[in-house]
C-alpha positions in Angstrom: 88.8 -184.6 177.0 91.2 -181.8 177.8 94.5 -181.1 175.4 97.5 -180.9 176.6 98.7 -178.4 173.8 96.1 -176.4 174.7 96.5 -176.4 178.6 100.3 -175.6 177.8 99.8 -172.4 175.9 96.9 -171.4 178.5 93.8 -172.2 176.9 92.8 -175.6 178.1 89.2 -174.9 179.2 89.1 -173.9 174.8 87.0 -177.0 173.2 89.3 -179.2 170.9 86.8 -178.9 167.9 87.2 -174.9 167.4 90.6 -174.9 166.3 90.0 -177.8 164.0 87.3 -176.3 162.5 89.2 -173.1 162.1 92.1 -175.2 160.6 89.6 -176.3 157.9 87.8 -173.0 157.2 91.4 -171.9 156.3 92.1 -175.1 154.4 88.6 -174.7 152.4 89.7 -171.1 151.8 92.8 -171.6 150.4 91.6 -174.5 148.1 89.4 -172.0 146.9 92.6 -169.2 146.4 94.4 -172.3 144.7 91.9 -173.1 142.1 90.9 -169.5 141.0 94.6 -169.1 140.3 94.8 -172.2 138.8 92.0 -170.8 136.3 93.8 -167.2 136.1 97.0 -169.1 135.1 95.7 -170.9 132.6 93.7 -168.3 130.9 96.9 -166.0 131.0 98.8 -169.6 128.7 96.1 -169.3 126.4 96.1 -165.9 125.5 100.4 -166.3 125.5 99.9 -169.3 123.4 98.1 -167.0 121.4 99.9 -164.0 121.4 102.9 -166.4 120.6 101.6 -167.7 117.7 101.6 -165.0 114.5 100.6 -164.9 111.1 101.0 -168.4 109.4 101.9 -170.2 113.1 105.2 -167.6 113.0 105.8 -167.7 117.3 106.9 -164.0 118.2 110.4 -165.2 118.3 110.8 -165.5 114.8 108.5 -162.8 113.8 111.8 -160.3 116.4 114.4 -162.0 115.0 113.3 -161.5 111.5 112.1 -157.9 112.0 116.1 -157.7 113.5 117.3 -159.1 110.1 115.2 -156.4 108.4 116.5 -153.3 110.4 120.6 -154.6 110.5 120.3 -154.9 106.0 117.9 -151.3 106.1 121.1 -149.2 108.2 123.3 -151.6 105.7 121.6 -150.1 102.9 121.1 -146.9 104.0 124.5 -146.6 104.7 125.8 -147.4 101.3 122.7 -144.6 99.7 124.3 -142.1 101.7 127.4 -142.4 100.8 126.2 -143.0 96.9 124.4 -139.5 97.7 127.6 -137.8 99.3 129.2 -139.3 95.8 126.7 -138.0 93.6 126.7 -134.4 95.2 130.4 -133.8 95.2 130.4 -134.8 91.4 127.3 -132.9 90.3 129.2 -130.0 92.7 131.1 -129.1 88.5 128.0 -129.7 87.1 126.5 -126.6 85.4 123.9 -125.9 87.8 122.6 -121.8 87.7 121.7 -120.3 84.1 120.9 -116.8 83.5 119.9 -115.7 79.9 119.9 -112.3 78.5 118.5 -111.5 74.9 119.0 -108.5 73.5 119.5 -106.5 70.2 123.2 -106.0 69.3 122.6 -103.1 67.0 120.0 -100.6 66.2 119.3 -101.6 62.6 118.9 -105.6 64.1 115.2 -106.1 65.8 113.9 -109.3 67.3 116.3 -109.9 69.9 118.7 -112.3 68.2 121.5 -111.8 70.5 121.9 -113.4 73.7 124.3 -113.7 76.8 124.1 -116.9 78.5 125.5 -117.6 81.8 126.4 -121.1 83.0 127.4 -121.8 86.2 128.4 -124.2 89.1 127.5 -125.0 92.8 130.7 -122.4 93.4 129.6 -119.3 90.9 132.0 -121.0 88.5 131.8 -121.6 84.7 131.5 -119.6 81.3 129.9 -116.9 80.1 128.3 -117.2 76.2 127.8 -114.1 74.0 126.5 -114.7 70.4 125.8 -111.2 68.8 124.1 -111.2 65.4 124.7 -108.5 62.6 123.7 -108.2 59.5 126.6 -109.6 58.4 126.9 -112.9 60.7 127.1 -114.3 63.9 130.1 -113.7 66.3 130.2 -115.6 69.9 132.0 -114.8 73.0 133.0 -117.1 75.1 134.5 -115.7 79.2 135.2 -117.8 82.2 134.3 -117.2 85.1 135.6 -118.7 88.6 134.0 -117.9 91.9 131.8 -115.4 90.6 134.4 -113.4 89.1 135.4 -112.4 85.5 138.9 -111.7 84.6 137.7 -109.6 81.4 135.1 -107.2 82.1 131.8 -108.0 81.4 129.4 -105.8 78.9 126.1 -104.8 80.9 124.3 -107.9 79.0 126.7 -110.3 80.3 126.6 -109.1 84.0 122.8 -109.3 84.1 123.2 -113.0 82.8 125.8 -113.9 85.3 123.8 -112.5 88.0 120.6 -114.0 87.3 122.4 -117.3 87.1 123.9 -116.8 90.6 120.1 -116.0 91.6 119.1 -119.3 90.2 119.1 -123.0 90.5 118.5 -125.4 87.1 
């Protein structure tokens, strides 16, 4: 029984059987191909399925779009704290924030150190300057301003030492 196929393409003398058997080598092949991705495509659902399912059946979806939620109100809020913190710096820029304190004794006769200059400044070197002297006979206090680190009444040596200890410091 000779093919005609096979006659036409040069290879009639080629049994009929060979080629079929061929064809279902190939066909067995493949079936085999199919099903083990067939089994690789349902193992890689399950562990989706899983993946997709969180904490209290939350899918992944949710679990984004909440974490979403989350971030937009945290840049919200940390917006409004920085500029609360911007407020808060430029008013506490007049708050007294650099003390220097001197004691000293006033006048030979007085010991103990009862008298004191006390300096008191701001974020720009500006604010007063606080002499108490004690006597024997009282109490007198000074007060000087100061603006930008400078004094338009000259400062006794007491006083200077305060103001620059206070320009050396932070309260």
């Amino acid at each position: 029984m000779n093919s005609r196929i096979l006659e036409a393409i040069g290879l009639g003398g080629l049994d009929p059987a060979i080629p079929i058997l061929i064809l279902l080598i190939a066909v067995i092949a493949l079936t085999v191909v199919v099903v083990m991705q067939m089994k690789k495509q349902d193992a890689l659902r399950r562990r989706y399925e899983r993946f997709m399912q969180g904490s209290e059946a939350m899918s992944l979806e949710d679990e984004m779009q909440r974490l979403a939620g989350d971030v937009a109100r945290l840049k919200k809020e940390s917006k409004a704290y920085a500029n609360d913190i911007d407020l808060l710096f430029s008013k506490h820029e007049d708050a007294f924030q650099r003390l220097g304190l001197v004691k000293y004794d006033a006048f030979a006769e007085m010991g103990g150190k009862m008298s004191f200059a006390l300096a008191l400044l701001d974020e720009k070197n500006s604010g007063v300057i606080i002499n108490s002297v004690h006597s024997s006979t009282g109490c007198y206090s000074y007060i000087k301003r100061v603006i930008a680190g400078r004094c338009e009444i000259n400062l006794s040596p007491e006083e200077d030492e305060a103001m620059s200890k206070a320009m050396a410091s932070r309260v």
